[in-house]
Residue frames relative to the residue before (quaternion, step in Angstrom):
aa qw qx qy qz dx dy dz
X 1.0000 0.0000 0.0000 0.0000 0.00 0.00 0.00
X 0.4117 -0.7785 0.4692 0.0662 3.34 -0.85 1.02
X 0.5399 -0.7040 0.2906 0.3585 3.57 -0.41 1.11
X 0.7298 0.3399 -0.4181 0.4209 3.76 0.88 -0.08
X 0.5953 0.4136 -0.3555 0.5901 3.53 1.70 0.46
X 0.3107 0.8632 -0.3974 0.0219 3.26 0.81 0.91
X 0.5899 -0.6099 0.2549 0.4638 3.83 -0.18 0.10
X 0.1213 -0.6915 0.6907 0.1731 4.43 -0.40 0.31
X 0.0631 0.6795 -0.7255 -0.0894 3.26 -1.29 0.62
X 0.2862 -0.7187 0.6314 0.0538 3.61 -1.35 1.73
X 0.1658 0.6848 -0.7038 -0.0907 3.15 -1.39 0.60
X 0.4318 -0.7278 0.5119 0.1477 3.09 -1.54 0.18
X 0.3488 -0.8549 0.3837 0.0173 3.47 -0.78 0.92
X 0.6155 0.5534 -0.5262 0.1952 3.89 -0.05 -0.03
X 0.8059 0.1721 -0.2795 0.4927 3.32 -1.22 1.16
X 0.6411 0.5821 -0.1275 0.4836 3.86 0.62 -0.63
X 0.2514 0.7872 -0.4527 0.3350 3.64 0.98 1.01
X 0.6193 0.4699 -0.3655 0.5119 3.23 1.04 -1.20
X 0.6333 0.4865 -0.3904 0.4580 4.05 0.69 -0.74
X 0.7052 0.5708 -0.2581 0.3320 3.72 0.67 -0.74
X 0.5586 0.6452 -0.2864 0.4355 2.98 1.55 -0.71
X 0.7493 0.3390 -0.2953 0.4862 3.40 0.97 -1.24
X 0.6255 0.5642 -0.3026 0.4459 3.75 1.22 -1.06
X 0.7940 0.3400 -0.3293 0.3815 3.77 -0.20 -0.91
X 0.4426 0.5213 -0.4444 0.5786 4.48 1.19 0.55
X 0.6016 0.4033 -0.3006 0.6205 3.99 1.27 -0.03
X 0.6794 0.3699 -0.2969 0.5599 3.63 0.68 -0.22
X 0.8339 0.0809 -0.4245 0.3434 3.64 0.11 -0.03
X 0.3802 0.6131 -0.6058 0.3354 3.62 1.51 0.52
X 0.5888 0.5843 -0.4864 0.2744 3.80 0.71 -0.01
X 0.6716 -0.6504 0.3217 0.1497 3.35 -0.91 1.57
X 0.8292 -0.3752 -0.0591 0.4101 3.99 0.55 1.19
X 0.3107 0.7163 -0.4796 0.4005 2.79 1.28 2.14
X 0.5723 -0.6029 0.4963 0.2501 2.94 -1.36 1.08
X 0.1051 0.7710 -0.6280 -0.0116 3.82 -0.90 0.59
X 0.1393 -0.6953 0.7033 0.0498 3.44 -1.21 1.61
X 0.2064 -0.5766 0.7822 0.1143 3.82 -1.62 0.60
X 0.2150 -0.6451 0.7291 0.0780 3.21 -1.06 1.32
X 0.0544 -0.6663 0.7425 0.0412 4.28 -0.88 0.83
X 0.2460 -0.8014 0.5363 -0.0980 2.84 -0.65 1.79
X 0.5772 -0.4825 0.2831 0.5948 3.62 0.54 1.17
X 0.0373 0.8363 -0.5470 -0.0078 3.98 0.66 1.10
X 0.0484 -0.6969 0.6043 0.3832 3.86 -0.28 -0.40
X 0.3437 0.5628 -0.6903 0.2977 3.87 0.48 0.49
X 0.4215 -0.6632 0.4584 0.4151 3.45 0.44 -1.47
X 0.0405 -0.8885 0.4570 -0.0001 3.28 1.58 0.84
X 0.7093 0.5193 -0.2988 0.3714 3.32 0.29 -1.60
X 0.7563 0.4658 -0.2191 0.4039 3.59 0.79 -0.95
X 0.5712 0.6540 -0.2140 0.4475 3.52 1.58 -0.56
X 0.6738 0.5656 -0.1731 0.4429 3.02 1.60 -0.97
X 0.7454 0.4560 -0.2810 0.3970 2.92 0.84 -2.03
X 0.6188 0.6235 -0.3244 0.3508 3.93 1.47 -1.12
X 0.7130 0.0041 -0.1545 0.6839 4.14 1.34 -0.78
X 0.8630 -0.0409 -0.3848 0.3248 3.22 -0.70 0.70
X 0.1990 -0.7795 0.5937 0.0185 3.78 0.05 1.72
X 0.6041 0.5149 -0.4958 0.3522 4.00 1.22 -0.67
X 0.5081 0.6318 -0.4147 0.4132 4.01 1.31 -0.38
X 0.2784 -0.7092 0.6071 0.2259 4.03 -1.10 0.67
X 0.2570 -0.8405 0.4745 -0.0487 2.65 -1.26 1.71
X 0.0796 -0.7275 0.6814 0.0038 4.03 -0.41 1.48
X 0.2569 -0.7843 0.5477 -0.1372 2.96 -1.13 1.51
X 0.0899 -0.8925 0.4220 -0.1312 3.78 0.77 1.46
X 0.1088 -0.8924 0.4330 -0.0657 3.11 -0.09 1.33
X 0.2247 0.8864 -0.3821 0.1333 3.41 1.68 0.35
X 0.4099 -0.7572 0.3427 0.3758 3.66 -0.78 -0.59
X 0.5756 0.4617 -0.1613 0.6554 2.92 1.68 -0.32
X 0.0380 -0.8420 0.4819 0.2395 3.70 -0.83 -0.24
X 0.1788 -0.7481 0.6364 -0.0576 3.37 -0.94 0.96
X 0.4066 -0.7413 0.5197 0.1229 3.25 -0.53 1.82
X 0.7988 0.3500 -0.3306 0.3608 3.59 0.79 -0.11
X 0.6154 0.5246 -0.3763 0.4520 3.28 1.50 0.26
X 0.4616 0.5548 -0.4270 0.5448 3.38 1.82 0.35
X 0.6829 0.5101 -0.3228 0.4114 3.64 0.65 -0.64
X 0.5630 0.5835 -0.2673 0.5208 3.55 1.17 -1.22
X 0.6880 0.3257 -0.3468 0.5480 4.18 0.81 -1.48
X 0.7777 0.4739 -0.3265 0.2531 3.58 0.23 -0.31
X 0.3569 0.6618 -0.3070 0.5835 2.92 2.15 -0.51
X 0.7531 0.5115 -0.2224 0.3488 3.70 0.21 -0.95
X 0.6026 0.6355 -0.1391 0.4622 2.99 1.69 -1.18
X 0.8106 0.4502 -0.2069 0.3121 3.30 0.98 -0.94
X 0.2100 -0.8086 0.4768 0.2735 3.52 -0.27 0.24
X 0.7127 0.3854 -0.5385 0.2314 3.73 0.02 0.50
X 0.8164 -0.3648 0.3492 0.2801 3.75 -1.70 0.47
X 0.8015 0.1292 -0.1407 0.5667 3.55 1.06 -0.27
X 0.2433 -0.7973 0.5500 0.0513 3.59 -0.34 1.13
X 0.1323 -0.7603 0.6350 -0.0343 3.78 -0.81 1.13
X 0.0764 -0.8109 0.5764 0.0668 3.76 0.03 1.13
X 0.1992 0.7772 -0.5851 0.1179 3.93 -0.72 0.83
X 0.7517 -0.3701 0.4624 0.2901 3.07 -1.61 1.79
X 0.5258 -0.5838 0.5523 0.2786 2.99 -1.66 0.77
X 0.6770 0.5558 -0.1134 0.4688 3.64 1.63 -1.01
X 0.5025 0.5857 -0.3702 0.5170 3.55 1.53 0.45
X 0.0870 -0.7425 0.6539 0.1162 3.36 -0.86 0.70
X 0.5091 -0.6101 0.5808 0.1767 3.55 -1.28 0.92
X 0.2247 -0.7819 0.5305 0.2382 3.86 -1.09 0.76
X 0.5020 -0.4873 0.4705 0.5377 3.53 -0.24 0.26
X 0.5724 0.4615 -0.4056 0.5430 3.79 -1.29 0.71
X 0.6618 0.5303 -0.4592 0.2645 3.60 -0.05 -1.33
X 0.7373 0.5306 -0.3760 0.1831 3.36 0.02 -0.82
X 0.4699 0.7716 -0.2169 0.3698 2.32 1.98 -1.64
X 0.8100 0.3567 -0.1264 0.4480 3.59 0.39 -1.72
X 0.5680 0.5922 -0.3336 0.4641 3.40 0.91 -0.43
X 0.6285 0.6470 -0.1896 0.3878 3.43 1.27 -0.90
X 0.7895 0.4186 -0.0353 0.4474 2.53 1.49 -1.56
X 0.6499 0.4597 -0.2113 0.5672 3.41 1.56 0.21
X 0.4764 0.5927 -0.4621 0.4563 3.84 1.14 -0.32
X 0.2938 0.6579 -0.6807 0.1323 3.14 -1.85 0.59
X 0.7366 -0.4740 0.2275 0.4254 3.24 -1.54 1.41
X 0.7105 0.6081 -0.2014 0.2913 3.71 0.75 -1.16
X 0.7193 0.2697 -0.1156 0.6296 3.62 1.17 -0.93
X 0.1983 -0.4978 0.8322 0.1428 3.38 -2.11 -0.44
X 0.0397 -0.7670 0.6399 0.0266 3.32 -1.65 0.93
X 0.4049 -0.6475 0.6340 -0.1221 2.51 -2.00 1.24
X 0.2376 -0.8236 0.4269 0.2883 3.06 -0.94 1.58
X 0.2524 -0.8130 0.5243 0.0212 3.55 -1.67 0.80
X 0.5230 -0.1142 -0.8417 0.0702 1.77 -1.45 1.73
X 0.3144 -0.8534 0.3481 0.2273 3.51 -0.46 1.31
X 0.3165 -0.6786 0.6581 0.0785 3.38 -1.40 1.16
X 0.6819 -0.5402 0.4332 0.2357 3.44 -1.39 1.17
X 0.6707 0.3386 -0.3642 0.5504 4.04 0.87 0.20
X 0.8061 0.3591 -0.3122 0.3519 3.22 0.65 -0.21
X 0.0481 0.9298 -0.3305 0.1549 3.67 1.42 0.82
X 0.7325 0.5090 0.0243 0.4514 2.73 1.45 -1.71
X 0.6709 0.4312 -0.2419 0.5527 3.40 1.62 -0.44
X 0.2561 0.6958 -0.6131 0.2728 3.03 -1.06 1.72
X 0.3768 -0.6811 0.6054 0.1663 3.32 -1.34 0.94
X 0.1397 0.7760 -0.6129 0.0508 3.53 -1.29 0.88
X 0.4844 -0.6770 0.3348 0.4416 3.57 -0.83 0.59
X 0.7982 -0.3667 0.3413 0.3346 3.38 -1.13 0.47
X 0.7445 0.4620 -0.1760 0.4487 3.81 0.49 -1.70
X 0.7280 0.3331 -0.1937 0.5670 3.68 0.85 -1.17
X 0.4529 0.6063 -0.4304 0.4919 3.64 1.10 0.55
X 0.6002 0.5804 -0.1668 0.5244 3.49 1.28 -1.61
X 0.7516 0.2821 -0.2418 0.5451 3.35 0.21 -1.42
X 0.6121 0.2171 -0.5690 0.5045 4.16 -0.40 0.49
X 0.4942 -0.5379 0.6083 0.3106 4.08 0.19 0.12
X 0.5421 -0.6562 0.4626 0.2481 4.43 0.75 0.90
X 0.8472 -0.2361 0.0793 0.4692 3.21 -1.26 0.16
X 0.5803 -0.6055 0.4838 0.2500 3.71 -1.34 0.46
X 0.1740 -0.8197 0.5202 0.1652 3.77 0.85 0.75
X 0.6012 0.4260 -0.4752 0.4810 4.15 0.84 -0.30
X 0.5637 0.5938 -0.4861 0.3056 3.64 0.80 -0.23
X 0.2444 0.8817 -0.3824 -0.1287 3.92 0.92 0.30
X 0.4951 0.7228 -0.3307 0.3510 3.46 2.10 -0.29
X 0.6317 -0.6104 0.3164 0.3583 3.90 -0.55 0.47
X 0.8245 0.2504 -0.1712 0.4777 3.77 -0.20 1.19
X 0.6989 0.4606 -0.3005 0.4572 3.83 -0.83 0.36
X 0.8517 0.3827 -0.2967 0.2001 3.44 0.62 -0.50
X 0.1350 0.8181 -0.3297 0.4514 2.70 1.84 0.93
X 0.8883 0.0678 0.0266 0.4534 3.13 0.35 -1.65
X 0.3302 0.4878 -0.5607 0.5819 3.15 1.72 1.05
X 0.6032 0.4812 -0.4430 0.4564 4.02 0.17 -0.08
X 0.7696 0.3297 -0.3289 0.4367 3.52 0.94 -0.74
X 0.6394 0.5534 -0.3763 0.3786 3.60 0.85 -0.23
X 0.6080 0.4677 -0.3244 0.5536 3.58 1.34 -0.13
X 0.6381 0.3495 -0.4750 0.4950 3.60 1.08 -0.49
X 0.6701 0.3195 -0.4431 0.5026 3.97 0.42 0.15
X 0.8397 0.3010 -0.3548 0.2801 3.39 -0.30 -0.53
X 0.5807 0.3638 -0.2437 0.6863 4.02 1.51 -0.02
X 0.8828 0.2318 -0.2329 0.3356 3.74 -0.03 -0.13
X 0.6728 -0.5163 0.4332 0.3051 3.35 1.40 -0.11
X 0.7350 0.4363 -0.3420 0.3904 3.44 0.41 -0.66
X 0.7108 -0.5520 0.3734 0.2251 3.25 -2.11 1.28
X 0.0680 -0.7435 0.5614 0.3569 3.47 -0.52 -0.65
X 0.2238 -0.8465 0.4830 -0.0018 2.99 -0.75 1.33
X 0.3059 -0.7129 0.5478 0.3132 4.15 -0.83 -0.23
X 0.1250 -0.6788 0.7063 0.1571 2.75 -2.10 -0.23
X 0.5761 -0.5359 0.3848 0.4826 4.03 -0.63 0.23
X 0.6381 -0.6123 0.4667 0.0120 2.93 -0.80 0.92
X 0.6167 0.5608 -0.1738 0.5244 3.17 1.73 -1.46
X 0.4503 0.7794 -0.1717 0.4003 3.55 1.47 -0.40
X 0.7745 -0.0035 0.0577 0.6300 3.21 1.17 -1.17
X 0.0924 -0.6661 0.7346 -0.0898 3.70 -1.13 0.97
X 0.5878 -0.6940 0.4112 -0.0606 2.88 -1.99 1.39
X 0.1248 -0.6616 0.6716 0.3092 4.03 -0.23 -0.27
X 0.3957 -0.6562 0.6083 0.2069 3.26 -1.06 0.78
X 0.0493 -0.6995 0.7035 -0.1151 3.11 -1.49 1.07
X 0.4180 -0.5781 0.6641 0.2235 3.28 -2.11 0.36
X 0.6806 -0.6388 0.2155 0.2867 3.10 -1.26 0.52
X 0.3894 0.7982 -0.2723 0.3702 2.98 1.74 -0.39
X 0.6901 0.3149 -0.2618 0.5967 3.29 0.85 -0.91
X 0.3900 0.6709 -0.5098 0.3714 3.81 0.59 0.29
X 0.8495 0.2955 0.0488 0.4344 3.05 0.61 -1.64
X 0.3784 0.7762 -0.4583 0.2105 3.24 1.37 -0.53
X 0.7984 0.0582 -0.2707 0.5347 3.69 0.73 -0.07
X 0.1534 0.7247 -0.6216 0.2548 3.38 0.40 0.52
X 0.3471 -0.7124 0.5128 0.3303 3.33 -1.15 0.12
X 0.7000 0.2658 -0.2336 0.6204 3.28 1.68 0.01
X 0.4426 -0.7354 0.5042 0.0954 3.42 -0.70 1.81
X 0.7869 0.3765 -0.3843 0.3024 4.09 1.10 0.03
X 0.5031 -0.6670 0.3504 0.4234 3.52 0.14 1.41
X 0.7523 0.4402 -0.2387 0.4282 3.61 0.47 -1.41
X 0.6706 0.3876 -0.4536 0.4408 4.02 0.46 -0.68
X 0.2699 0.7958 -0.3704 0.3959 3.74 1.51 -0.51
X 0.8745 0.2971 0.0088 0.3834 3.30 -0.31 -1.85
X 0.6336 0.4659 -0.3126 0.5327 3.23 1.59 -0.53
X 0.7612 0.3427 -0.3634 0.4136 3.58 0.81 0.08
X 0.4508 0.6469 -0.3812 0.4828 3.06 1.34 0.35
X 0.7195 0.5814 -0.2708 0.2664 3.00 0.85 -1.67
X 0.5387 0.7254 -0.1359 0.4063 3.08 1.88 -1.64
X 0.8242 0.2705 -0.2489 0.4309 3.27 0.60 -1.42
X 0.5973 0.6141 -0.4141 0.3078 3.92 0.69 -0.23
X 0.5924 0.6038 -0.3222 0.4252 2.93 1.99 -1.10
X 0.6947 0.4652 -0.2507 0.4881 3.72 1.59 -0.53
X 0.5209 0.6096 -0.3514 0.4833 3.08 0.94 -0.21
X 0.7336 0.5146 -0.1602 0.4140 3.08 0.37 -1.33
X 0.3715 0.7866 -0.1221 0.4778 3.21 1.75 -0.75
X 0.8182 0.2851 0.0124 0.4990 2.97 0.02 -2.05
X 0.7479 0.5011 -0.3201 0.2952 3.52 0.93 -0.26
X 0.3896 0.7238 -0.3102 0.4777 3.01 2.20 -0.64
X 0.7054 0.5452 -0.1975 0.4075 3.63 0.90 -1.95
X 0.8404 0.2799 -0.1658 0.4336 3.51 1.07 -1.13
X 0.3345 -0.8066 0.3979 0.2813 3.53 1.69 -0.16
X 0.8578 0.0228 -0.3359 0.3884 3.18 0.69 1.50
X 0.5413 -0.7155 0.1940 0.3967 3.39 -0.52 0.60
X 0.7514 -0.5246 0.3434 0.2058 3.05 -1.64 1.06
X 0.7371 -0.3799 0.4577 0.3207 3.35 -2.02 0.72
X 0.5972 -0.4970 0.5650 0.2777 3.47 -1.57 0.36
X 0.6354 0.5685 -0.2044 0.4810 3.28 1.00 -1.40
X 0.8366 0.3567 -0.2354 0.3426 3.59 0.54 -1.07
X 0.5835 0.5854 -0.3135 0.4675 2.88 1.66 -0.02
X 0.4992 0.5824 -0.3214 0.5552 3.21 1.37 -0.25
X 0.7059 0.4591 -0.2784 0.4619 3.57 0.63 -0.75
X 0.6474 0.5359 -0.2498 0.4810 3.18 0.92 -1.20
X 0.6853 0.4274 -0.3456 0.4777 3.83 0.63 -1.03
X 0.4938 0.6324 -0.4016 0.4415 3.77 1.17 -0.91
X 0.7297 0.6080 -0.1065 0.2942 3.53 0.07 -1.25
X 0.6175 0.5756 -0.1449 0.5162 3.03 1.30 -2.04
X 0.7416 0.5376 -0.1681 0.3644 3.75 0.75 -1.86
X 0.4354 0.7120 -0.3094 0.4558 3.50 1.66 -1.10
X 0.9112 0.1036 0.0377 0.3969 3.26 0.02 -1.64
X 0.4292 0.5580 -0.4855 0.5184 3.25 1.32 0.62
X 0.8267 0.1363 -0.2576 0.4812 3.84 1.12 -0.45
X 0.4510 0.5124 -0.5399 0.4925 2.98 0.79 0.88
X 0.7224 -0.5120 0.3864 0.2584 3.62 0.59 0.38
X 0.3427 0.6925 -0.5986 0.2114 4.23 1.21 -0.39
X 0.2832 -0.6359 0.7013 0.1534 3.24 -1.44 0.23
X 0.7836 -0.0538 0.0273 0.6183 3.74 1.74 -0.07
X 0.2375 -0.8014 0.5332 -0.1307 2.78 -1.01 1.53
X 0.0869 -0.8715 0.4807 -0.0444 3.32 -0.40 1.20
X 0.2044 0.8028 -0.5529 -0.0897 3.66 -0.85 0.23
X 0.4798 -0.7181 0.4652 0.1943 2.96 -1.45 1.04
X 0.2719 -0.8345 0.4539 0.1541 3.44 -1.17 1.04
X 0.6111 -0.5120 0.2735 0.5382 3.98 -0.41 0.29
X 0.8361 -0.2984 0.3529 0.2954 3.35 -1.75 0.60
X 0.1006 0.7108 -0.6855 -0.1210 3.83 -0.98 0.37
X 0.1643 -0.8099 0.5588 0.0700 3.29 -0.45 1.58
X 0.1652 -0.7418 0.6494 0.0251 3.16 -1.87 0.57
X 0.5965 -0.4862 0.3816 0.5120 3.25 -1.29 0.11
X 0.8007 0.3698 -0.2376 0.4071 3.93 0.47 -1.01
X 0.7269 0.1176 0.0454 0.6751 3.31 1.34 -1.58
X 0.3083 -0.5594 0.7553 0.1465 3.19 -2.27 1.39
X 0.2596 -0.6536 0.7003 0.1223 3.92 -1.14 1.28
X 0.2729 -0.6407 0.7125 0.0852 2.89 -1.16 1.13
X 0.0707 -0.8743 0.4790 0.0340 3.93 -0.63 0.88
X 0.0488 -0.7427 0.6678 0.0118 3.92 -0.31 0.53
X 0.2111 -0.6246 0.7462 0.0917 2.98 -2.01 0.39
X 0.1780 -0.6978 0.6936 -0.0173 3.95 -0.46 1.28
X 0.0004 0.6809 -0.7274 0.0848 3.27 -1.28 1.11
X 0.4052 -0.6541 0.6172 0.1642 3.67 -0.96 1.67
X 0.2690 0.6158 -0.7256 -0.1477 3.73 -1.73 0.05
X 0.0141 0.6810 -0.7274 0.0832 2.21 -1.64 0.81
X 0.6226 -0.6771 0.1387 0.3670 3.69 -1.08 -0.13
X 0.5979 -0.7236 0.1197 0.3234 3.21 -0.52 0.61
């Protein structure tokens, strides 16, 4: 990888220092990568922890009230300045090598995934910068804990074309945790009603983008996620939405989209 294609790895911070400490000394031992720390309005004191030992790391300093893991990726995404973006948990450690191989497998055409993939490490993936841009990055309505991971990756294959690719797995390693800290800011504290309203709304989303061939409005996604959460905790057993008019000269189609839940 060439230094004006060079590699940014983003992580994100709020509550999750004690992981950073051991993880983010694996991120700048990596050999001419770019590393941003997003301090999400942390009360550890991330932002200060950084700038004091490792000031050569770029610091984005989010001061929001709420937190959304994908509007920390997206400000840090913005922040960075190289051609291949490498998004990793505060709780991922990097193996020496990684960059190397990661380096050696990016291209305008794919995104990678590590393989064989393990249920903590969902969230860590390398994509190029441009086909990041063009899906507009992380779903920012996605503010409940989980899914928006692999709602980013299903729009970068199924709207942009792109390959899914891998990396070793051996590369990156976890800090165990409980779920608690998962959710600890969430606005919803149950991991599992979480994932089910997530799960729901990408599956509609995704949906709606297939129908209109490209990807939706901030706004409607807000609505749409609004909607989805309603009647996922209120208990629907079906969920319907209605789509605009298809006019004609003789006949106006009225069109809907019914979506069964039930368990899986």
């Amino acid at each position: 990888m060439t230094t004006a294609g060079r590699l940014s790895v983003v992580t994100v911070c709020k509550g999750r220092l004690h992981h950073l400490r051991q993880t983010l000394p694996t991120y700048i031992a990596q050999p001419g990568v770019e590393v941003v720390v997003v301090d999400y309005g942390c009360p550890d004191g991330t932002g200060d922890w950084v700038a004091a030992h490792y000031p050569e790391a770029r610091l984005v300093r989010l001061s929001a009230a709420d937190f959304c893991l994908s509007r920390g990726r997206n400000r840090g995404a913005a922040a960075a300045r190289g051609n291949w973006l490498a998004f990793v948990d505060a709780d991922v450690a990097l193996a020496p090598g990684f960059a190397e191989a990661v380096g050696a497998a990016v291209g305008s055409d794919r995104f990678l995934l590590a393989e064989p993939m393990q249920h903590d490490l969902m969230g860590t993936v390398v994509c190029p910068r441009a086909a990041f841009e063009r899906t507009g990055g992380f779903d920012e309505a996605m503010r409940l804990w989980g899914g928006e991971d692999k709602d980013l990756y299903l729009r970068l294959h199924h709207l942009h074309g792109l390959i899914q690719g891998s990396f070793d797995a051996g590369l990156v390693s976890t800090i165990g945790h409980d779920n608690g800290q998962r959710t600890r800011f969430s606005p919803v504290a149950d991991l599992d009603l979480c994932l089910q309203i997530n799960q729901l709304y990408r599956t509609i989303k995704l949906d709606l983008i297939r129908l209109g061939g490209g990807e939706l409005s901030a706004e409607m996604c807000e609505t749409l996620f609004g909607q989805v959460r309603a009647g996922v905790e209120r208990g629907d057993r079906q969920f319907r939405l209605s789509l605009p008019d298809s006019p004609g000269t003789r006949l106006a189609v009225a069109r809907s989209l019914v979506y069964a839940i039930g368990p899986g």
